[in-house]
C-alpha positions as MATLAB code, in Angstrom:
seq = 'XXXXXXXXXXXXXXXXXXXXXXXXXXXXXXXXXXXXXXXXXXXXXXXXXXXXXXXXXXXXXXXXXXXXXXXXXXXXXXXXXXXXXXXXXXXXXXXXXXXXXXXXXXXXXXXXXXXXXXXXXXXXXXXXXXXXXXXXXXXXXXXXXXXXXXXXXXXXXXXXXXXXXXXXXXXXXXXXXXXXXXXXXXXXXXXXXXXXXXXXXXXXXXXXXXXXXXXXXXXXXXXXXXXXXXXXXXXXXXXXXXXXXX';
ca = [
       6.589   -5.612   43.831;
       5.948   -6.293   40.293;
       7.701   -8.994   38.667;
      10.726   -8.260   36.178;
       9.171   -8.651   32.731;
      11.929  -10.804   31.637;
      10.423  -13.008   34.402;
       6.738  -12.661   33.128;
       5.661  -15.968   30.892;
       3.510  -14.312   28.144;
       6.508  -12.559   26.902;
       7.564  -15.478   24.944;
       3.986  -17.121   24.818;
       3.238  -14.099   22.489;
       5.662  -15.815   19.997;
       4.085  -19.133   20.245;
       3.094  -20.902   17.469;
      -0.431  -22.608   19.055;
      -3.328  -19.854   18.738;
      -4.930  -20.874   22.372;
      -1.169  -20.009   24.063;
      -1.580  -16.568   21.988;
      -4.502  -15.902   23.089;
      -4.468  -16.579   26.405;
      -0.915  -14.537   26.919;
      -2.571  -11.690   25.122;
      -5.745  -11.698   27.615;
      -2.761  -12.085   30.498;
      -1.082   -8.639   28.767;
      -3.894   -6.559   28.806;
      -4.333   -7.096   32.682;
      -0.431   -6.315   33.130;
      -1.020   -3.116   30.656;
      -3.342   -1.777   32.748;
      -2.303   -2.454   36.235;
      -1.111    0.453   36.962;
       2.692   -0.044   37.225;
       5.062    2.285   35.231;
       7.005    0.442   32.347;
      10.633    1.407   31.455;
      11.111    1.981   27.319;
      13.291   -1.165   27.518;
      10.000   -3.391   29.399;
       7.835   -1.567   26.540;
      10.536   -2.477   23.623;
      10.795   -6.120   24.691;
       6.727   -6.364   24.737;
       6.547   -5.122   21.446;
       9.114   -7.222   20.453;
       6.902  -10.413   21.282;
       3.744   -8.860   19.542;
       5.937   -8.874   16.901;
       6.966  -12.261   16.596;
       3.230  -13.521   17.602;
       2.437  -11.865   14.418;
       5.351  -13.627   12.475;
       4.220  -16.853   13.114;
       0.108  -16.535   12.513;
      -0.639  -17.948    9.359;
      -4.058  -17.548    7.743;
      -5.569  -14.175    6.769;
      -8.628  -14.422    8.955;
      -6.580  -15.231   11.937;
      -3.926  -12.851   11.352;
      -6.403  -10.423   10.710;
      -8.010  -10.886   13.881;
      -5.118  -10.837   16.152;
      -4.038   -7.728   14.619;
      -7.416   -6.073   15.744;
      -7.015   -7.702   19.271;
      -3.165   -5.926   19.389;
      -4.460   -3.150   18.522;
      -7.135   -2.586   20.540;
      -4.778   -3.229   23.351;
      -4.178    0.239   23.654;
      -7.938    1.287   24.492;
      -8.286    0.868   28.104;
      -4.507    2.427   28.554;
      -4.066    5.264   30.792;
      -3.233    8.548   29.163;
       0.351    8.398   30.904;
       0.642    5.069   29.208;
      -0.509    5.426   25.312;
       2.551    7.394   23.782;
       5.165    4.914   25.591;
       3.379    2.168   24.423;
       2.866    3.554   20.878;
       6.253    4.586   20.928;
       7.546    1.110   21.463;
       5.111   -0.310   18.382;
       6.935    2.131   15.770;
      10.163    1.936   16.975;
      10.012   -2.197   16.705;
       7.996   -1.742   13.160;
      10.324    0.095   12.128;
      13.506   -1.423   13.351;
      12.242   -4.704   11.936;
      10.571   -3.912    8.623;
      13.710   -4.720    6.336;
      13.529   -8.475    7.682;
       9.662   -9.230    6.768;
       9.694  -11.228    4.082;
       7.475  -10.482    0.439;
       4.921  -12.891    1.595;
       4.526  -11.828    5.165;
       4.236   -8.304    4.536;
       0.749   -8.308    3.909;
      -0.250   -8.791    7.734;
       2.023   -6.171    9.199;
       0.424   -3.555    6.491;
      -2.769   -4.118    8.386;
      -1.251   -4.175   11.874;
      -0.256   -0.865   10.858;
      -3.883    0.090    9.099;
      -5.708   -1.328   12.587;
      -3.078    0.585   14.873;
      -3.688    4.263   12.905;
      -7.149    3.354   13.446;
      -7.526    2.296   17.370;
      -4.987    5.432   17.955;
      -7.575    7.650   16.313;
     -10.466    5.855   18.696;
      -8.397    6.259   21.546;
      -7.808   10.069   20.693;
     -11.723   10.445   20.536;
     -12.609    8.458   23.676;
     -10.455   11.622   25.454;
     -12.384   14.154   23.904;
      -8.904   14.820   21.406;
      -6.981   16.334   24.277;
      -4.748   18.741   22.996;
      -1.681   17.329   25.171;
      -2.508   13.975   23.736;
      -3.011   14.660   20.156;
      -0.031   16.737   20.099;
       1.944   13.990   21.516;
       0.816   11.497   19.173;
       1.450   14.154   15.818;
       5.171   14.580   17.735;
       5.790   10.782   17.831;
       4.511   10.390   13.749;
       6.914   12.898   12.978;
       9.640   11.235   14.994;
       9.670   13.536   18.142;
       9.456   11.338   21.679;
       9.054   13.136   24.740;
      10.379   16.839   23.541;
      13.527   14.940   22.095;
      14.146   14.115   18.239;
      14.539   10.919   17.768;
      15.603    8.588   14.505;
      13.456    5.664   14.153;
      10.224    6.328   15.441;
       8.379    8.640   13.330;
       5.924    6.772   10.526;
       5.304   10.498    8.838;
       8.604   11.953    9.189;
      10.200   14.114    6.683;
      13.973   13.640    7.077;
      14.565   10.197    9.310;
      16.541    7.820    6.655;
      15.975    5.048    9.030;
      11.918    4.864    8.382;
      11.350    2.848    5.458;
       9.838    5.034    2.921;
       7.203    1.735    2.592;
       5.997    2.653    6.099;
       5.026    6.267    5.039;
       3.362    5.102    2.174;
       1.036    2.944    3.718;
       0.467    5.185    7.030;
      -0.227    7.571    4.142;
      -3.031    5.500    2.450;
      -4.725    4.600    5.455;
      -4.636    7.811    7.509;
      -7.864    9.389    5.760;
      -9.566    5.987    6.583;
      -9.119    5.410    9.718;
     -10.197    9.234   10.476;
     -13.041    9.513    8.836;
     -14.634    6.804   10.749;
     -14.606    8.980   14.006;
     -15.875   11.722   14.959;
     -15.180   15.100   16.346;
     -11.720   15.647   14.631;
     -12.138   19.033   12.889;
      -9.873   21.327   13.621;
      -7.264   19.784   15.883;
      -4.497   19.779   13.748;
      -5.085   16.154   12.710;
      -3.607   16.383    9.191;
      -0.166   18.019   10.392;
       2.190   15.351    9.346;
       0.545   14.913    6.295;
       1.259   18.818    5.761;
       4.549   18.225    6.452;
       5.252   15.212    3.949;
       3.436   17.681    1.542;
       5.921   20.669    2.036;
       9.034   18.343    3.372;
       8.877   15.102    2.234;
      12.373   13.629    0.940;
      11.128   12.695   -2.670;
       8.332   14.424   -5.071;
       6.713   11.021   -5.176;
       6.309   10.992   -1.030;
       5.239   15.052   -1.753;
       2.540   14.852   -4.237;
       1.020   11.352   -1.904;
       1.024   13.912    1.013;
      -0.843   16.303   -1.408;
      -3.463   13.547   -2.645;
      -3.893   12.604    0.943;
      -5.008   16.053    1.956;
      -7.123   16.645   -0.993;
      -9.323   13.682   -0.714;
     -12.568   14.459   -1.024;
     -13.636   12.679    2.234;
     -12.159   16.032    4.015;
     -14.281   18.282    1.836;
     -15.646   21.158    4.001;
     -13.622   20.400    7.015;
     -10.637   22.669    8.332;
      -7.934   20.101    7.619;
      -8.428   20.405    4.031;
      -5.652   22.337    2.414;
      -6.989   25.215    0.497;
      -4.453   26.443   -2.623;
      -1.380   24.293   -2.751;
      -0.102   26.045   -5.898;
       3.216   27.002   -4.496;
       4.086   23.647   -3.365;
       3.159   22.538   -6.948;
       5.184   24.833   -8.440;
       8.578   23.922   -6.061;
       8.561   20.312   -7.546;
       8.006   21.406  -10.706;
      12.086   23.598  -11.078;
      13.495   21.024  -12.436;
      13.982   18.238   -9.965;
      15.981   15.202  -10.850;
      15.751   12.343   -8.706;
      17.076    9.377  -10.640;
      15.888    6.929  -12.768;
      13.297    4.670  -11.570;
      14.528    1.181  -10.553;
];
């Protein structure tokens, strides 16, 4: 029977503050990941929740910058029936935890973020972008989980007050990058939540980002590219009054 993960060491060796326990509890994860067990949303939540914390405490920008890739890349040799549960688990604890990351620690969980839009992307191509997958993955960015709405979750949603507009943002600015660096993407619907910020997003600002987003040139030619956005133009333009800027 598989051990409890409350019981497992490398949950709180994650959070240690020597790189070689890291490292080693990171190697030990990646075996547990991927042995074939089923995980319950709370084992999942309390992983993440570790990663987290192991991020916290790495000091250094080349270090921090390579454990990032290796947490990442954790989610490369998942099975398929794993990758949206684990995924699921990342945002939810980004999210939930964003507000508490101080000014000077925010820089390394901007490019967690930047590596994980990236390996998710890689993973998606490794399976050929299954429809069932990429579908899943667009649902959880927009804050969907398993059918089911859920607050909390979604890094591209429209409406969810409890995603820090900051997260959009920067999923925003690196979702071009880390898609144009694979292949094979035209035409699946990639772009979708990035539509949806364009047509829904709470704020003109978060709008017209959307709108940049899907007009960079990078996506010339392909079918993602939005053709005449005119309309969408002219909704922000009747007058909107948001406040004054801070």
């Amino acid at each position: 029977m598989a051990p409890d993960i409350q019981e497992t060491p490398f949950v709180k060796q994650l959070a240690a503050n020597d790189r070689p326990t890291r490292e080693k509890a990171l190697s030990s994860l990646q075996i547990y990941l991927c042995s074939g067990r089923t995980f319950t949303t709370i084992e999942l939540l309390k992983i993440w929740k570790g990663l987290f914390f192991c991020i916290f405490h790495t000091d250094r920008p080349i270090p921090q910058q390579r454990l990032s890739k290796s947490l990442a890349s954790l989610i490369l040799p998942l099975p398929t029936t794993l990758f949206l549960p684990f995924l699921h688990a990342f945002w939810k604890t980004i999210i939930q935890y964003w507000s508490q990351i101080p000014s000077l620690r925010l820089d390394k969980y901007l490019y967690l973020l930047r590596q994980y839009i990236a390996y998710s992307f890689t993973y998606l191509q490794q399976h050929a972008w299954d429809k069932e997958l990429v579908a899943g993955y667009l649902d959880l960015l927009e804050g969907v989980y398993k059918g089911k709405s859920e607050d909390g979750i979604g890094g591209l949603s429209t409406g969810d007050g409890k995603v820090p507009d900051g997260v959009r943002y920067h999923v925003l600015d690196v979702w071009v990058d880390g898609l144009v660096e694979r292949e094979q993407w035209e035409g699946v619907g990639i772009m979708r939540p990035v539509e949806g910020l364009k047509t829904e997003g709470r704020t003109k600002v978060m709008r017209e980002r959307a709108r940049e987003v899907l007009s960079d040139e990078r996506l010339q030619g392909t079918e993602e590219r939005t053709g005449d956005d005119q309309e969408d133009r002219g909704r922000d333009e009747v007058g909107e009054f948001e406040g004054f800027a801070e």
